[in-house]
C-alpha positions as CSV (number, residue, x, y, z in Angstrom):
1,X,0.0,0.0,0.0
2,X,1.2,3.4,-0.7
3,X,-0.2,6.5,1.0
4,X,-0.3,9.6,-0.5
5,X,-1.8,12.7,1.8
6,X,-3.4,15.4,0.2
7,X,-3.4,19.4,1.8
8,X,-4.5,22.9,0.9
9,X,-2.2,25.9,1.3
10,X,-5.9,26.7,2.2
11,X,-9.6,26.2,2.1
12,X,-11.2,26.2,-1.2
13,X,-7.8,25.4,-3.5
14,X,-9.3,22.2,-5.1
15,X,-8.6,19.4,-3.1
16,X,-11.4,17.3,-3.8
17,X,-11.0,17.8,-7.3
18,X,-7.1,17.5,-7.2
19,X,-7.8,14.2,-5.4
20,X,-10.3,13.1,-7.6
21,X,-7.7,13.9,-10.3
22,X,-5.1,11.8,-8.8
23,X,-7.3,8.8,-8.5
24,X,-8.3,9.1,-12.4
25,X,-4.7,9.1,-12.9
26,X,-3.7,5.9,-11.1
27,X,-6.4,3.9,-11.7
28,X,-5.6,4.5,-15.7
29,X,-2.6,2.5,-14.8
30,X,-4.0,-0.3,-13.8
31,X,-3.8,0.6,-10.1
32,X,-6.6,0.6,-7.6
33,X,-7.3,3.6,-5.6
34,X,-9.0,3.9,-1.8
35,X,-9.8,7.2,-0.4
36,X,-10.0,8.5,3.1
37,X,-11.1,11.8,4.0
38,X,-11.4,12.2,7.9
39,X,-13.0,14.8,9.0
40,X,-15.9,16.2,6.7
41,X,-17.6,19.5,7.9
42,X,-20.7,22.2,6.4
43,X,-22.8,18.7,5.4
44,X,-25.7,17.8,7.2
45,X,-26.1,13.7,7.9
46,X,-27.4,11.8,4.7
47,X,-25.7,14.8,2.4
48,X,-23.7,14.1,-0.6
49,X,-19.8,15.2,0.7
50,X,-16.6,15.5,-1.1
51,X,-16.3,11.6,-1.2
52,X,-19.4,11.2,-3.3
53,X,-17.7,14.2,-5.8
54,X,-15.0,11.8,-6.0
55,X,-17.0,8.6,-7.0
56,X,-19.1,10.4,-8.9
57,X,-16.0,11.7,-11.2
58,X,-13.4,8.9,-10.9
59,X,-15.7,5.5,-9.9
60,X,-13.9,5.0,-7.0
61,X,-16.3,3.2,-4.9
62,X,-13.8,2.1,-1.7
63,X,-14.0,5.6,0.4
64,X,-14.2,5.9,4.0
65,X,-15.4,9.2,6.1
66,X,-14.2,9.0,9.4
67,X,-16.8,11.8,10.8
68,X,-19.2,14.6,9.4
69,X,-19.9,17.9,11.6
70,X,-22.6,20.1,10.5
71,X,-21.0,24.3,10.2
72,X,-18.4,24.6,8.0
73,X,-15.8,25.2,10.1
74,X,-12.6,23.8,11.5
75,X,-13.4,20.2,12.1
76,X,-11.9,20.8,15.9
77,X,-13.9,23.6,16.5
78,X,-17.4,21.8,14.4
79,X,-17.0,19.2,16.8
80,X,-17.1,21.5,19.8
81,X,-19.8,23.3,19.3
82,X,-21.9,20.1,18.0
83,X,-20.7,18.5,20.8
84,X,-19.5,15.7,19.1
85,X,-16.3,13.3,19.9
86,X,-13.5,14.6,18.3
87,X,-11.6,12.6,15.6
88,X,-8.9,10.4,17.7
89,X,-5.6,9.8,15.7
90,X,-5.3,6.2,16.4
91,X,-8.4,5.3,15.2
92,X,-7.8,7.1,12.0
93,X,-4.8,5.4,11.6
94,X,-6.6,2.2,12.4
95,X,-9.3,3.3,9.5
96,X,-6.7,3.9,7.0
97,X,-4.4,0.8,7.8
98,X,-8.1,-1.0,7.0
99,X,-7.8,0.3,3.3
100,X,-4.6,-1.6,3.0
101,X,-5.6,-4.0,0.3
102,X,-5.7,-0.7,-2.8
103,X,-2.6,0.0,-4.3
104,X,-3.0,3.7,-3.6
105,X,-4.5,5.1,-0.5
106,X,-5.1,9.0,-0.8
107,X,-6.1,10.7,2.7
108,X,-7.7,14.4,1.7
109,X,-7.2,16.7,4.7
110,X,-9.6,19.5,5.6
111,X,-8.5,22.9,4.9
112,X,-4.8,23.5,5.0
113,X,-1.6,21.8,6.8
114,X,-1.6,22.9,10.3
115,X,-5.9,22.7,10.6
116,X,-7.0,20.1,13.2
117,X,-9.1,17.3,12.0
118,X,-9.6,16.4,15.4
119,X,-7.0,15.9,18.6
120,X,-4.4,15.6,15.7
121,X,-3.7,18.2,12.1
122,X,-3.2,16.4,8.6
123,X,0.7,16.9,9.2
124,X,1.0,15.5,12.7
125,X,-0.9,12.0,10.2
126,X,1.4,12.4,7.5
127,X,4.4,12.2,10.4
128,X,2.8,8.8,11.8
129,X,2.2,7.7,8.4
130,X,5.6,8.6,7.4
131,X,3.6,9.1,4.2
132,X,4.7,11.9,2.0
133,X,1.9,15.4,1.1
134,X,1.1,16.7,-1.9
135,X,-0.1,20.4,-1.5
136,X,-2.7,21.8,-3.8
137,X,-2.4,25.9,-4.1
138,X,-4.3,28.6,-5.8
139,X,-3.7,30.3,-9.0
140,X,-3.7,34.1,-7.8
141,X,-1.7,36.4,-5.9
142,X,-1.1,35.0,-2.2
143,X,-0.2,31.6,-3.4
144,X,3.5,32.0,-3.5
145,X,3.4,32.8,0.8
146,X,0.9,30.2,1.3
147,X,2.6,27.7,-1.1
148,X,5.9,28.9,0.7
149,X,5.0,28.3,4.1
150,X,3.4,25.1,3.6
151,X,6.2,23.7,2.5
152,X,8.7,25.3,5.0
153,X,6.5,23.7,7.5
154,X,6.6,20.1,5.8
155,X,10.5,20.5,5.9
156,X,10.8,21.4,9.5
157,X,8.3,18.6,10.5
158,X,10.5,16.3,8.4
159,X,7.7,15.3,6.2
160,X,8.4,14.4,2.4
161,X,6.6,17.0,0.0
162,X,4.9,14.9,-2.8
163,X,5.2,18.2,-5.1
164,X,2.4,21.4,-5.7
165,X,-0.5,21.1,-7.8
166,X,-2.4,23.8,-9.0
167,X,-5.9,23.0,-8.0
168,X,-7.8,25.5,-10.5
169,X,-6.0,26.9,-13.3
170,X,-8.5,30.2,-14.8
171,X,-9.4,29.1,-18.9
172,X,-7.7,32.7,-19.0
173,X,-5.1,33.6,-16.3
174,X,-4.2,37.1,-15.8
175,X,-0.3,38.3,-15.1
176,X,-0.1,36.7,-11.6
177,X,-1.2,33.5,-11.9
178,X,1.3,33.0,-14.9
179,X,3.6,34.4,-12.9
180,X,3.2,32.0,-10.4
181,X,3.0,28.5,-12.3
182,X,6.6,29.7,-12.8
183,X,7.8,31.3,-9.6
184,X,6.0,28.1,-7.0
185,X,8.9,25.7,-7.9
186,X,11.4,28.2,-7.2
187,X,10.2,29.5,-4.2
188,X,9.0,26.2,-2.4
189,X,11.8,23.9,-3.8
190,X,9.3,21.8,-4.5
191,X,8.2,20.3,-8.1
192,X,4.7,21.6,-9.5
193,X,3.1,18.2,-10.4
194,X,0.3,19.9,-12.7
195,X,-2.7,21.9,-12.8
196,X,-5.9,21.6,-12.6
197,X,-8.1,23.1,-14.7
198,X,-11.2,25.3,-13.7
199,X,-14.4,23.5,-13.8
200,X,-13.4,19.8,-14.5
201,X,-15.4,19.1,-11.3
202,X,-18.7,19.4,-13.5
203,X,-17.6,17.0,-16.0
204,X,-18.9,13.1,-16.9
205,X,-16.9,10.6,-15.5
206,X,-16.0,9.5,-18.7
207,X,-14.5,12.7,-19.9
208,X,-12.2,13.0,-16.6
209,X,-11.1,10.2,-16.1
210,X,-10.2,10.2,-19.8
211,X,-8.5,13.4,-19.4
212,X,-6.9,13.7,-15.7
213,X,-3.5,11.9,-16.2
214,X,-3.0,14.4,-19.0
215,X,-2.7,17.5,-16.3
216,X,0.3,16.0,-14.6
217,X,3.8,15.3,-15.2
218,X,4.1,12.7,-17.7
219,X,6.8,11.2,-15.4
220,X,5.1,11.6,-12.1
221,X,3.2,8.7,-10.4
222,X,2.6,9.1,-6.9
């Protein structure tokens, strides 16, 4: 089994869709793909979340949610205030460890790096896991600090960076974000895997997972 952690710089950079993206991409090479998201918040019990985005783009069927909270808020703080058990890092460890029998495990983290699922953030997992994160970043001005810091943290915490992906590239990106797809390698140090681009999300399966390996590095298999 190979695990494969998946981060934000922030909220709202793509994830899901990034993560859908990297499923598409394996499972075109014969692989198959399990995914994990933790801690789910903002959807109400019986609500479609990001896992059902993911099955209903890639086919991936083998997907695990750990626990949903109902504001859309840190999953710590959701808990709280719902008072709800927080997420325990053993037994997400245990639940991932369960998904043993894919090829690739991908484990999508709420928000960015340093946001806590539960008692635990995405990059205290990644450190138990000794599983290396691939960090999806915006487009736009900000991205390079965000990107930046992510990575600097990743470093510190002695946590392998899988590489940056874009996680929406704009059909028509103005001067910073062009800017950017050049400067985020240089800055961060680490490799930009690919980019996304806007609106795949809304697309047939077909027609995804057709196209997603084409928005990486040909080279690049995670």
């Amino acid at each position: 089994m190979t695990v494969l952690l998946i981060s934000g710089t922030s909220t709202d950079v793509g994830k899901t869709i990034v993560t859908a993206a990297v499923a598409a991409a394996a499972q075109a090479t014969g692989r198959t793909v399990a995914v994990c998201k933790p801690a789910q918040t903002g959807i109400a019990p019986g609500e479609p979340g990001d896992l059902a985005d993911i099955t209903r783009l890639t086919g991936v069927t083998r997907t695990l949610e750990l626990a949903r909270y109902p504001e859309p808020l840190a999953p710590d703080t959701a808990a709280r205030r719902a008072n709800m058990p927080l997420l325990d890092m053993n037994d997400t460890l245990a639940a991932i460890e369960s998904l043993a029998d894919a090829d690739l495990v991908l484990v999508e983290g709420a928000g960015g790096l340093l946001v806590r699922m539960g008692e635990f953030t995405l990059l205290d997992l990644a450190q138990k896991l000794a599983a290396p994160v691939l960090v999806v970043a915006a487009a736009g001005l900000g991205t390079l600090n965000h990107s930046e810091l992510t990575t600097r943290t990743l470093t510190a915490a002695g946590v392998d960076c899988a590489g940056l992906v874009i996680g929406s590239w704009p059909t028509d990106p103005d001067l910073a974000s062009r800017c950017n797809r050049d400067d985020l390698p240089r800055v961060t140090g680490a490799p930009l895997r690919g980019a996304i681009p806007a609106g795949v999300g809304h697309w047939s399966r077909e027609r995804f997972t057709a196209t997603a390996a084409s928005w990486f590095e040909a080279d690049w298999c995670p």
